[in-house]
C-alpha positions as CSV (number, residue, x, y, z in Angstrom):
1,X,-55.6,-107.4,-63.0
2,X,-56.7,-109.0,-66.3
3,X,-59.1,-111.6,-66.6
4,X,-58.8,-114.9,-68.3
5,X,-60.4,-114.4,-72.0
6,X,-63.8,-116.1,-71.1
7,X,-63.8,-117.8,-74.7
8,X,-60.4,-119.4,-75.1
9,X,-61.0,-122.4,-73.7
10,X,-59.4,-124.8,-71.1
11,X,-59.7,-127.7,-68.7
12,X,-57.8,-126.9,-65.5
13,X,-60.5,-128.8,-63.7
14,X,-61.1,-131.6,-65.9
15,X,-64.6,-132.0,-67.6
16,X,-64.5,-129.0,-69.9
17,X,-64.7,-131.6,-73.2
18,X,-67.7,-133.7,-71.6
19,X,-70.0,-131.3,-73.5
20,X,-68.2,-128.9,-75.4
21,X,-70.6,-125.7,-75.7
22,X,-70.8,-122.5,-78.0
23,X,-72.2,-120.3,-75.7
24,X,-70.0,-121.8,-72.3
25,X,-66.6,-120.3,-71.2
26,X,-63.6,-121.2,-70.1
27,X,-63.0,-122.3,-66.4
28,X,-59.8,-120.2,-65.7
29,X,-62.6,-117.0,-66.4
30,X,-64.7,-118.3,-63.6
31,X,-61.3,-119.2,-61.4
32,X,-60.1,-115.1,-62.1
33,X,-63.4,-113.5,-61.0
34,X,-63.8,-115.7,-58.5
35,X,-60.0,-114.4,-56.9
36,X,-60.6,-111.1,-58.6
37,X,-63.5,-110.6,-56.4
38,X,-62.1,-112.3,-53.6
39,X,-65.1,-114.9,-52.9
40,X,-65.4,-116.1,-49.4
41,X,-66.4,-119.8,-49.0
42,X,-69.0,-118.3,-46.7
43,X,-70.5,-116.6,-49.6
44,X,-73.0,-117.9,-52.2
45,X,-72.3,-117.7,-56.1
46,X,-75.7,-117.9,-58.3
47,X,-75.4,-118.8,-62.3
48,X,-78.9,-118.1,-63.7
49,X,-77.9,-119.7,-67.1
50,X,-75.8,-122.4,-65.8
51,X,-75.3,-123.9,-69.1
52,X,-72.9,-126.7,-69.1
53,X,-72.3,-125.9,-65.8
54,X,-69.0,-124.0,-65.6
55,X,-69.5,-121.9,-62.6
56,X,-71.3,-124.3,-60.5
57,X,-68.2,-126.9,-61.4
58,X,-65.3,-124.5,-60.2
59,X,-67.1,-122.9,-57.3
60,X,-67.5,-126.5,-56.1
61,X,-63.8,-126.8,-56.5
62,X,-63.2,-124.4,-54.3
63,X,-65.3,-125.2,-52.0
64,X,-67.8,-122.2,-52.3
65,X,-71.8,-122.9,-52.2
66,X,-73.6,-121.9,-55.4
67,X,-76.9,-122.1,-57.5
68,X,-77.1,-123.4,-60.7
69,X,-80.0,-122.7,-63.1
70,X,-81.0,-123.2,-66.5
71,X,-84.3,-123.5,-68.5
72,X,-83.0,-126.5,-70.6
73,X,-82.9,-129.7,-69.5
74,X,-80.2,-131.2,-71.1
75,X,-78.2,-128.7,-70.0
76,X,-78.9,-129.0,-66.6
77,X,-78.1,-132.5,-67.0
78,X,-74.7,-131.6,-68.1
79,X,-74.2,-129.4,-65.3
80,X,-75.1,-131.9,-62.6
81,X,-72.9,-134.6,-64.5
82,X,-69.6,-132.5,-63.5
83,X,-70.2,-132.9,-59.8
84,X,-69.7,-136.5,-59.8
85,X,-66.6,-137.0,-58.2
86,X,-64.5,-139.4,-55.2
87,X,-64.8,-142.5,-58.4
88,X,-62.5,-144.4,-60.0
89,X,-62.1,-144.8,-63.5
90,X,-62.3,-148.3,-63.2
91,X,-65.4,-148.0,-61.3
92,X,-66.9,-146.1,-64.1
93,X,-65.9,-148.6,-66.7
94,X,-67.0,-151.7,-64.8
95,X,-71.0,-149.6,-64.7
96,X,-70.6,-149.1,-68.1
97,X,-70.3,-152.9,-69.2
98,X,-72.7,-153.6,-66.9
99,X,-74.9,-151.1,-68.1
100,X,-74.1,-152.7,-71.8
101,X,-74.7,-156.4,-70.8
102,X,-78.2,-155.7,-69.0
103,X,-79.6,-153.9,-71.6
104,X,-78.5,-155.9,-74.2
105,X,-79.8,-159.0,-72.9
106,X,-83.5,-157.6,-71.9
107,X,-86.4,-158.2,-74.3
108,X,-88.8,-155.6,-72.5
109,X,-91.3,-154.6,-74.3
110,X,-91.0,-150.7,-75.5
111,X,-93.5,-149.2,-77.7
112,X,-91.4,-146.9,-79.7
113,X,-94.1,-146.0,-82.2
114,X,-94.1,-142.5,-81.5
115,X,-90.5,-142.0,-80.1
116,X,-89.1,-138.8,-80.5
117,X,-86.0,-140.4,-81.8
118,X,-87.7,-141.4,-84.5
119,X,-87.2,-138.1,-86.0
120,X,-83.5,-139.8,-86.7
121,X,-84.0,-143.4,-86.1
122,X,-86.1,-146.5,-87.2
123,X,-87.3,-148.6,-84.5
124,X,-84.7,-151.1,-83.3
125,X,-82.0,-148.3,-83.0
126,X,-85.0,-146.2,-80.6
127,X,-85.2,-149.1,-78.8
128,X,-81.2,-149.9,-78.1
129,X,-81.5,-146.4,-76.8
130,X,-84.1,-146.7,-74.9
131,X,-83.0,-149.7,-73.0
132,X,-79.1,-147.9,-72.1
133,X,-81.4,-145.0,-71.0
134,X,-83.5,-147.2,-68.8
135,X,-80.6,-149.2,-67.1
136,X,-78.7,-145.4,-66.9
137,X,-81.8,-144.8,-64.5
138,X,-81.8,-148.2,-62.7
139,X,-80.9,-147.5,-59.0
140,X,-80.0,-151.3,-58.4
141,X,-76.7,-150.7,-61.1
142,X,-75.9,-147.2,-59.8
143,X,-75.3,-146.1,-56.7
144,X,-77.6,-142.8,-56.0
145,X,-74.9,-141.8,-53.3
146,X,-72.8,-140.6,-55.6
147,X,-74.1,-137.4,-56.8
148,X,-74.0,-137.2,-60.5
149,X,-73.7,-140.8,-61.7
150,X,-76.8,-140.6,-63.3
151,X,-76.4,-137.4,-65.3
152,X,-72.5,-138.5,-66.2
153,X,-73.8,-141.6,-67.7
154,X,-76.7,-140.1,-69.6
155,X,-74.3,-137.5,-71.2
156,X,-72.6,-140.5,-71.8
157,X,-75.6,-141.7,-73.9
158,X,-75.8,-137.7,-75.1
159,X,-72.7,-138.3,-77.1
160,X,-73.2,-141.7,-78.5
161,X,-76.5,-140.2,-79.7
162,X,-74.7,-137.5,-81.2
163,X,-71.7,-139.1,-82.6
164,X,-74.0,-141.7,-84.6
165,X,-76.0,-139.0,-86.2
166,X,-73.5,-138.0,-88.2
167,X,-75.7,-138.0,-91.7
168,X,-78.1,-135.2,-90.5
169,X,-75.6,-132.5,-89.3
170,X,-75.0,-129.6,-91.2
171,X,-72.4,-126.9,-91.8
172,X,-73.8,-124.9,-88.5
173,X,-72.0,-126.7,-85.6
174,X,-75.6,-125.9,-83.4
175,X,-78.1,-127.1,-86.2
176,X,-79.0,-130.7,-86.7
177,X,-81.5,-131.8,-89.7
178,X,-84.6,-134.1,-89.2
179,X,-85.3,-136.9,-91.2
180,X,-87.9,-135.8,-93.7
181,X,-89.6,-139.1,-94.2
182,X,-89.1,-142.8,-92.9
183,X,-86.5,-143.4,-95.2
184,X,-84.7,-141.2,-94.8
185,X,-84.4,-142.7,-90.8
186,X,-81.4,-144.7,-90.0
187,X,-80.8,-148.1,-88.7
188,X,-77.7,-148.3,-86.1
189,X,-76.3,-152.0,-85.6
190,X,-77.1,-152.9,-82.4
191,X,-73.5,-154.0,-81.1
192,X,-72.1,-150.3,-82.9
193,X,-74.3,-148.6,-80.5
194,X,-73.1,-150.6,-77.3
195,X,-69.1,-150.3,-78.5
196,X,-69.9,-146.1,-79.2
197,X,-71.5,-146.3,-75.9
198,X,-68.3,-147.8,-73.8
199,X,-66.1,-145.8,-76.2
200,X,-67.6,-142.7,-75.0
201,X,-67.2,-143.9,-71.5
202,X,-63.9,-144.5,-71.9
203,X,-63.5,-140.8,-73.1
204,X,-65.0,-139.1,-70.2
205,X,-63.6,-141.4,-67.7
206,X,-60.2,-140.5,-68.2
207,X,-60.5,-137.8,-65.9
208,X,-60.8,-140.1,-63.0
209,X,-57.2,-141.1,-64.2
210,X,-55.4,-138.5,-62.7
211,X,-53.7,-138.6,-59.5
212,X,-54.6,-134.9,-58.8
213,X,-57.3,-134.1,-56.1
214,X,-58.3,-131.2,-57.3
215,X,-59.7,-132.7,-60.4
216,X,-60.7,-136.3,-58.6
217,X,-62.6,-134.4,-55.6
218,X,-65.1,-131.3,-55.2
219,X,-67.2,-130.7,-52.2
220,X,-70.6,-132.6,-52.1
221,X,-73.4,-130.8,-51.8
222,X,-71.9,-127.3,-52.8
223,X,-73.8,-127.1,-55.9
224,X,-77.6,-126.9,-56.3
225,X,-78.6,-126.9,-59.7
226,X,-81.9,-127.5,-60.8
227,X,-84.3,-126.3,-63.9
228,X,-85.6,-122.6,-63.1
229,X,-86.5,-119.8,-65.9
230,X,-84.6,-117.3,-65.3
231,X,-87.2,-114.5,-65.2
232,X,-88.6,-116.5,-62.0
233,X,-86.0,-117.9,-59.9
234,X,-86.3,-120.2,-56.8
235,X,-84.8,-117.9,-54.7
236,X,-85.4,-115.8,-51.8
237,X,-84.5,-111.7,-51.7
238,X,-81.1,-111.2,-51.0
239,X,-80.0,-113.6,-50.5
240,X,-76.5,-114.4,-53.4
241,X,-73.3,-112.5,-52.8
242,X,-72.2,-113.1,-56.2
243,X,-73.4,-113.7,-60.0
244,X,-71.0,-115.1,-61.9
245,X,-73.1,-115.7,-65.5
246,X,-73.3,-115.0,-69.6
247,X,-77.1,-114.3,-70.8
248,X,-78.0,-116.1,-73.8
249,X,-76.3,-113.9,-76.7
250,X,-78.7,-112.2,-79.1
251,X,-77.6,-114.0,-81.8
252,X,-80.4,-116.1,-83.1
253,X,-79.0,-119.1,-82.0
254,X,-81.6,-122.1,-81.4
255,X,-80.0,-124.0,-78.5
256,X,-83.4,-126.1,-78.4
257,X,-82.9,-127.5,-81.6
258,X,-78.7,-128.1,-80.9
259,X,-79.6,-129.7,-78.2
260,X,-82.9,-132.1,-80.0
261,X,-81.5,-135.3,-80.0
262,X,-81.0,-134.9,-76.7
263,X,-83.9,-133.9,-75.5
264,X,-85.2,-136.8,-77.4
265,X,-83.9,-139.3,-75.2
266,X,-84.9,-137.6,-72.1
267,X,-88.7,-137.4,-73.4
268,X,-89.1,-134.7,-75.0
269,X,-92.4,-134.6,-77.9
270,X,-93.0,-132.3,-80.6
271,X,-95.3,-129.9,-77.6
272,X,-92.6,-129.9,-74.9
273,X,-90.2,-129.0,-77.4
274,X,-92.4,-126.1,-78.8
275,X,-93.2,-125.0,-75.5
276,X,-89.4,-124.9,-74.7
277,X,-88.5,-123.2,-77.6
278,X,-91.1,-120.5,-77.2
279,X,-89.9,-120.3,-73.2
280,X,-85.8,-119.7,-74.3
281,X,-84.7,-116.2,-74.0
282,X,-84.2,-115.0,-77.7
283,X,-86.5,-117.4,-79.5
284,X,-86.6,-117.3,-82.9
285,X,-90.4,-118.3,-82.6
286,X,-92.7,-115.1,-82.5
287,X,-94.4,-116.0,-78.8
288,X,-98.0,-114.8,-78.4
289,X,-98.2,-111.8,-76.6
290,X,-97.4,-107.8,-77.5
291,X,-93.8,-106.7,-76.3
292,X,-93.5,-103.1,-77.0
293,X,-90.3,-100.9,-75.5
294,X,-90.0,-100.1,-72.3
295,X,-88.0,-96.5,-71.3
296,X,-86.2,-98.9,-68.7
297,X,-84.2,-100.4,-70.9
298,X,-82.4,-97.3,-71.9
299,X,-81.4,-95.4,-75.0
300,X,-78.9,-97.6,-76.8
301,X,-81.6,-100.1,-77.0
302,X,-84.4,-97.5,-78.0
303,X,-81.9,-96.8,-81.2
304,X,-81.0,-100.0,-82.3
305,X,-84.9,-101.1,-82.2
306,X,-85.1,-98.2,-84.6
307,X,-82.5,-98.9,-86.4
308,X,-83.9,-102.5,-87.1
309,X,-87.9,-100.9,-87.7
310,X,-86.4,-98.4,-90.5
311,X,-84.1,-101.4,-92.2
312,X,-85.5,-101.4,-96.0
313,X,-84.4,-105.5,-95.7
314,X,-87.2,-107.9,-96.3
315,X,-89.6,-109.1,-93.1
316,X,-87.2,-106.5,-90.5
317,X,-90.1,-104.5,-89.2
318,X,-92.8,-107.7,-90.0
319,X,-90.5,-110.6,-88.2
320,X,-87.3,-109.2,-86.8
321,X,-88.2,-106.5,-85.1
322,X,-90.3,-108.5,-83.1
323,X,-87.6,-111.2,-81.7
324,X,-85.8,-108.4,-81.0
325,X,-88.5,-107.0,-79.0
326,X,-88.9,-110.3,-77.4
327,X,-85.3,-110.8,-76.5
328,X,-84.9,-107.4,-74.2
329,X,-88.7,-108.1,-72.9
330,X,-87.1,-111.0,-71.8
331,X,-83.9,-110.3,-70.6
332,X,-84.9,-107.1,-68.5
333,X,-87.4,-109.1,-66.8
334,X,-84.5,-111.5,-66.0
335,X,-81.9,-108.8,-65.1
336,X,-84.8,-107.1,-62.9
337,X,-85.1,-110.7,-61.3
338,X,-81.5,-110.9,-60.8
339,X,-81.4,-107.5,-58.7
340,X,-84.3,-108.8,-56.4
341,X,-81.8,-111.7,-55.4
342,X,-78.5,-110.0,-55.2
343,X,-77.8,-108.7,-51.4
344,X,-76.8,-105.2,-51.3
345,X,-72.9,-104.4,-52.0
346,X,-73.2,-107.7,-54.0
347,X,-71.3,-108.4,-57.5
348,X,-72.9,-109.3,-60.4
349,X,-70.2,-110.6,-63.4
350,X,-71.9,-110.4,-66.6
351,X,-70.2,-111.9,-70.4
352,X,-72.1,-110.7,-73.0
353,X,-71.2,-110.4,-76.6
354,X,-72.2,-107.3,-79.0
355,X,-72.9,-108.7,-82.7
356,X,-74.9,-107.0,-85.5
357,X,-78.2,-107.6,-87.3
358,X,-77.0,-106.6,-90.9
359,X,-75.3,-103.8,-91.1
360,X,-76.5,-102.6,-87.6
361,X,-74.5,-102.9,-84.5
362,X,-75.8,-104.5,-81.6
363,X,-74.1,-103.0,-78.5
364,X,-75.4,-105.4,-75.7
365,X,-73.0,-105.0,-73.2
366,X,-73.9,-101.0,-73.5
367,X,-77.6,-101.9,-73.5
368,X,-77.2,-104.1,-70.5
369,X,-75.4,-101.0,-68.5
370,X,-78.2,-98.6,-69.4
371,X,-80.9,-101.6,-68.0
372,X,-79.5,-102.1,-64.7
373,X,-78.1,-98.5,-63.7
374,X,-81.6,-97.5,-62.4
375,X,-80.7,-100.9,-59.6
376,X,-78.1,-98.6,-58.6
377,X,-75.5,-101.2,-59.8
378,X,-72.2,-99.5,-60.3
379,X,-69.9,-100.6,-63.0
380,X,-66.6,-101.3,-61.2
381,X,-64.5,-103.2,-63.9
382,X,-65.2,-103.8,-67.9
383,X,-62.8,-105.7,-70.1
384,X,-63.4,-106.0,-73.7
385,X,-61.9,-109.3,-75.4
386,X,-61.9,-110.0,-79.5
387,X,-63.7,-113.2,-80.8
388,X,-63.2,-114.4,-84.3
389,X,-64.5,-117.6,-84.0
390,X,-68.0,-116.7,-84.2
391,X,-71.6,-118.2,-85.9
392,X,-71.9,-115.0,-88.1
393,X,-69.1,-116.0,-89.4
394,X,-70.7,-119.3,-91.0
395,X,-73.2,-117.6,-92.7
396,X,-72.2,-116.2,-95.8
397,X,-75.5,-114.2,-96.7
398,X,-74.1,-112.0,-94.0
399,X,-71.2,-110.6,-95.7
400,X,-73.1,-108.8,-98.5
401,X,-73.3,-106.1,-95.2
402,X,-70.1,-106.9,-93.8
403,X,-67.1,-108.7,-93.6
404,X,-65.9,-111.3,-91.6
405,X,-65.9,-109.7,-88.4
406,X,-64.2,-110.1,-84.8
407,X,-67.0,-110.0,-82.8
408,X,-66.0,-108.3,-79.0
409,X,-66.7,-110.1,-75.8
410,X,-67.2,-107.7,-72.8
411,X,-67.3,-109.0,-69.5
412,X,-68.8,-106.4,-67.2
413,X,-68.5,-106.1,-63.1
414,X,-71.0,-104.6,-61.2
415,X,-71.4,-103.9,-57.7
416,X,-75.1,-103.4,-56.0
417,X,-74.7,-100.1,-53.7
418,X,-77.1,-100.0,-50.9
């Protein structure tokens, strides 16, 4: 059998465009392994970086429990907003206006002064936001019963945010700029943000549309996803059948600051957001401690360290060799944490994707092999899938090492003998 390509995209289940996210895959991949493997409804599915909430979404579909984590809030956010189901479209839109008509009308008083959003906005546009958000959370407009209104409407308020700040994004599709000084803050019209707001509505609503239960309708209560660091999860010793999951990619990717505006609105300062930064697995930040190399995580990883030490490029052993050091410190510790919870003769599906630091290639999906044999996880199925549409690809200083390259997504199937 052959396995959906996890990165060509679809929407089988609706709710795929709500968020569309770099490092997410497709829901026929999750639909395969879950047939592949043949997963019981019995049986328990965890997703230790949860993301957009992908595996969570279609395991509800079909009707098997699962866990949902991720270290980011506004991804977890995401993830719960996809469970909200048994709603009309109509229902949705009437919220939305009403949503729009409270806020619009309130003169609470809201000291924006030192508002995140500020690091976008001048003051009246912070504080349009910040009324929508307060209303989003106003239990007397929606109706808690339905699991994910909240979260569907503040993604709602995710996109509008996003879709206004069109004059500070740049050429990397997960990099937003800051406004340097106050003038360079912008000033949304009032009634632009309110029409953005029900426009966006409108958008994600549409799924409600459809006649088809198995988009409409998912099993409440399947689905527990919360905020948990992966290297410490909220869950007792064997006790998940299957993993179904992509660790972040080692490709210097900073999903905190893609995801800023965002976690602007939901509170986050200038500290919370350095702490999360420093907390994400693969960090560009150099986090206070030593990490040195461990023999547990195997030769392939022992050579390309070397290979990055020995680079004659500028800061390699000073800067990059550390976040490098960093990123398998990290991810051991979370696949380590991953074998504690997995129940003996249980799967673990793994997507990673190999890339290169100059000139050097990065074999992950080799590295990750080497770190878990010693859990006496056998490989029982590997399938290698080519990837052009990658980040390297943006950045042009790259090519004086190499071309453009097809980067190779490798989804890897492990089984835990006892």
């Amino acid at each position: 059998m052959s396995l959906t390509n996890p990165k060509v995209r679809d929407d089988i289940y609706g709710k795929a465009n709500w968020y569309p996210y770099y490092a997410g895959y497709a829901q026929g991949f999750v639909s395969d392994v879950i047939d592949f493997l043949n997963i019981k409804t019995n049986q328990i599915i965890l997703d230790p970086w949860n993301g957009s909430g992908t595996t969570t979404q279609v395991a509800a579909q079909k009707n098997i429990m699962s866990y949902g984590f991720d270290i980011n809030p506004v991804m977890v956010t995401v993830a719960k907003s996809k469970i909200l189901s048994n709603i009309t479209y109509e229902n949705l839109i009437d919220l939305a206006h009403e949503i729009v008509n409270r806020s619009s009308s309130s003169r609470m008083r809201i000291n924006t002064s030192e508002d995140p959003l500020n690091s976008w906005l001048l003051h009246p546009s912070s504080y349009q936001f910040r009324k929508l958000k307060y209303y989003i959370m106003d239990s007397s407009i929606l109706d808690s019963r339905f699991q994910g209104i909240h979260e569907f409407f503040l993604v709602v308020l995710f996109r509008t945010l996003k879709r206004l700040l069109i004059p500070f994004r740049s050429t990397n599709p997960t990099w937003i700029k800051k406004a340097k000084s106050k003038n360079e803050r912008i000033n949304i019209p009032r009634k632009k943000i309110y029409s953005t707001f029900l426009e966006e509505t409108i958008s994600m609503a549409k799924v409600f549309q459809s006649d088809d239960r198995k988009i409409r309708s998912i099993c409440e209560g399947k689905s527990v996803i919360d905020l948990c660091d992966s290297r410490c999860l909220k869950l007792l010793p064997n006790s998940i059948d299957h993993i179904i999951t992509s660790p972040p990619y080692c490709t210097r990717i900073d999903y905190v600051v893609s995801t800023s505006p965002e976690l602007s609105l939901l509170g986050y300062d200038t500290t919370t957001f350095h702490d999360l930064r420093c907390r994400m697995i693969g960090t560009n930040n150099i986090v206070e401690r030593k990490s040195c190399y461990s023999n547990s995580w195997g030769t392939t990883c022992y050579s390309f360290l070397n290979q990055v030490k020995n680079h004659p490029s500028k800061a390699s052993k000073i800067y990059y060799l550390k976040t490098y050091l960093q990123y398998f410190y990290s991810l051991y510790r979370s696949l380590d944490e991953l074998n504690r919870v997995l129940k003996n003769r249980g799967t673990a599906t793994i997507v990673v994707q190999n890339s290169y630091y100059k000139n050097i290639y990065l074999d992950l999906s080799k590295i990750i092999y080497e770190m878990v044999k010693p859990f006496k996880w056998g490989l029982m199925y590997k399938e290698e899938f080519s990837n052009s549409a990658t980040l390297s690809n943006v950045n042009v200083k790259s090519r004086v090492y190499r071309k453009i390259d097809v980067s190779i997504e490798t989804v890897l199937v492990f089984r835990k003998e006892s």
